[in-house]
C-alpha positions as CSV (number, residue, x, y, z in Angstrom):
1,X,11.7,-40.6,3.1
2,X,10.3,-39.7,6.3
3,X,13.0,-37.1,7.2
4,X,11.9,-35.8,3.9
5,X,8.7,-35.2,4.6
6,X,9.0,-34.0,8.2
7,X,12.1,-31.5,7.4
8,X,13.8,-33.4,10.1
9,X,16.9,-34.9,9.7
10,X,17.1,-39.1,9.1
11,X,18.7,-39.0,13.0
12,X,16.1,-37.6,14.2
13,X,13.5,-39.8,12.7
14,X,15.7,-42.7,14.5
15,X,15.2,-40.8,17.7
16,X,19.4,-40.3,17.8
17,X,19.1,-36.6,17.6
18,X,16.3,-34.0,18.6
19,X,16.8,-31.2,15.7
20,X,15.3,-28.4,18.0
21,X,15.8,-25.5,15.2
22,X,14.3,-27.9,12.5
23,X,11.6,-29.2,14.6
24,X,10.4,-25.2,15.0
25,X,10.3,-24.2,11.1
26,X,7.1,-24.7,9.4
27,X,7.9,-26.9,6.7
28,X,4.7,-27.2,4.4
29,X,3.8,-30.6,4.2
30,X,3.6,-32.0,0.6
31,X,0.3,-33.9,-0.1
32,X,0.0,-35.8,-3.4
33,X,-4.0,-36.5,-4.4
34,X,-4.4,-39.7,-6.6
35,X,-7.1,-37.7,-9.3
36,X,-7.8,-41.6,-10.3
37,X,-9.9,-41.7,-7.1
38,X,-12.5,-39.8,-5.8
39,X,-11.8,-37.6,-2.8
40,X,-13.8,-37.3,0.3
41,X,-14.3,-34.2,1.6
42,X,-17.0,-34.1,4.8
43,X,-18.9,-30.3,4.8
44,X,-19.5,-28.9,8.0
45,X,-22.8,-27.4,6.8
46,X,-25.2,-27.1,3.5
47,X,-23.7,-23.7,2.6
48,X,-20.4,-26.2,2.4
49,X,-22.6,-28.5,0.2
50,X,-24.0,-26.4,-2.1
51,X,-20.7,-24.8,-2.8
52,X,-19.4,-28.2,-3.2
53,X,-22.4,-29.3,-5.7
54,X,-22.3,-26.1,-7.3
55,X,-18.4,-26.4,-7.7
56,X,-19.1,-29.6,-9.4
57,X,-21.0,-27.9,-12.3
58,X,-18.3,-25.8,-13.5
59,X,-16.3,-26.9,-16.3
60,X,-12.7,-26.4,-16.3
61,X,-12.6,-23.1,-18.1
62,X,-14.0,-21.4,-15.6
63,X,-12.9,-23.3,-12.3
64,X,-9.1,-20.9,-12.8
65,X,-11.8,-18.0,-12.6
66,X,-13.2,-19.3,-9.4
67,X,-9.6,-20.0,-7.9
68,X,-8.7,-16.2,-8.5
69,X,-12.4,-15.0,-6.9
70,X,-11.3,-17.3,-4.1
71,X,-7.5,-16.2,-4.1
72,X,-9.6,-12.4,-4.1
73,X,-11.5,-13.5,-0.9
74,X,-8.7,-14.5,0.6
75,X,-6.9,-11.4,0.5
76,X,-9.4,-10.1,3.0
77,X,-7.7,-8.6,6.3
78,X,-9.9,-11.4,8.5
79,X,-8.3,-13.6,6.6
80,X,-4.9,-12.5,7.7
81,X,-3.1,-15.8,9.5
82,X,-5.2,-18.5,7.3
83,X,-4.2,-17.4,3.8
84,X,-1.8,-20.0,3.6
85,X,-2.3,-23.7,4.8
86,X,0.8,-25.6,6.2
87,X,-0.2,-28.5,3.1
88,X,0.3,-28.4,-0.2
89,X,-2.3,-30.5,-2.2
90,X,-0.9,-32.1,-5.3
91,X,-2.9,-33.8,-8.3
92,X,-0.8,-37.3,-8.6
């Protein structure tokens, strides 16, 4: 399972092998949310909370809406390098 998760190989989890060329490639690492439990999420600052509370408020019609404004965003040049986090969040 682990060698799954790490793009390794299951002899290099043992610490048999050191998989140089598999060690280097950014695998995105798959991360399953349980959406029976609440998630914690610490802001760094109360433009973070607001956002959060206001994000809150919206009703699930709308939150694709917000995605695709924040998808928008992200297509800025300064955002060049960040688009794209090396997780991928899954509801479970």
């Amino acid at each position: 399972k682990l060698s799954q998760i790490f793009g390794v190989s299951k002899s290099h989890v043992m610490g048999l092998t050191t998989d140089i060329e598999t060690a280097n490639k950014k695998k995105p690492l798959k991360v399953v949310v349980d959406m029976s439990q609440p998630v914690s999420i610490q802001p760094k600052n109360q433009t973070d909370l607001d956002v959060l509370m206001k994000l809150d408020l919206i009703d699930s019609d709308d939150m694709e809406e917000v995605s695709e404004f924040l998808d928008k965003l992200l297509e800025k040049e300064k955002y060049e390098g960040r688009r794209e986090s090396n997780m991928k969040y899954v509801a479970g």
